[in-house]
C-alpha angles and dihedrals in degrees: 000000000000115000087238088066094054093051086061097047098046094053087045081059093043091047089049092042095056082043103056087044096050088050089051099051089044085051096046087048098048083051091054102054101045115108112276080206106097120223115260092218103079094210079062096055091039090055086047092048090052092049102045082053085055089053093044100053095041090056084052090051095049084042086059096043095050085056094053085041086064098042077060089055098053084044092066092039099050080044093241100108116126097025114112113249100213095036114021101232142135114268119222120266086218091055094049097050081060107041099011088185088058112127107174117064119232105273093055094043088057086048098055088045085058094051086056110050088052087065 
């Protein structure tokens, strides 16, 4: 891959990185002010309680993706980003642009999905 390219993709990872952490600080913060008071109505708790699980399992899910943004990291920086693990093979620009901690092309990611789907 040309080292343009992984200009652009590390600063893609680094943009998506600072994201997810602003998001985290402004969703720590949010938690920490709500009312430790819980509502009498139990319709009331059981909507807080749904939405503090959303929020739970959204930050999981950032938590997740920060670790896959650092494997990237280490990717560009091994030289073997952008190169397929099961195949070998190049990924597409245009993939990467999209998941660029992606580390299957497309074939094989459609392959694995398959899999899958047999199961």
């Amino acid at each position: 891959m040309r080292q343009r390219d992984l200009k652009l993709f590390r600063k893609l990872l680094e943009g998506r990185k600072r994201d997810i952490l602003q998001e985290a600080e402004r969703a720590v913060g949010t938690m920490n002010h709500e009312s430790d008071e819980a509502p009498a109505d139990p319709t009331d708790r059981a909507a807080l309680e749904s939405d503090r699980n959303f929020l739970l399992r959204m930050r999981d899910r950032e938590r997740k993706l920060l670790s896959k943004i650092s494997e990237a990291f280490a990717r560009i920086e091994d030289g073997s980003y952008g190169r397929c693990e099961e195949c070998g093979g190049e990924i597409g620009i245009e993939r990467l642009k999209a998941r660029p901690v992606t580390t299957l092309c497309i074939a094989c990611k459609s392959a694995q999905e398959a899999r899958e789907a047999k199961i």
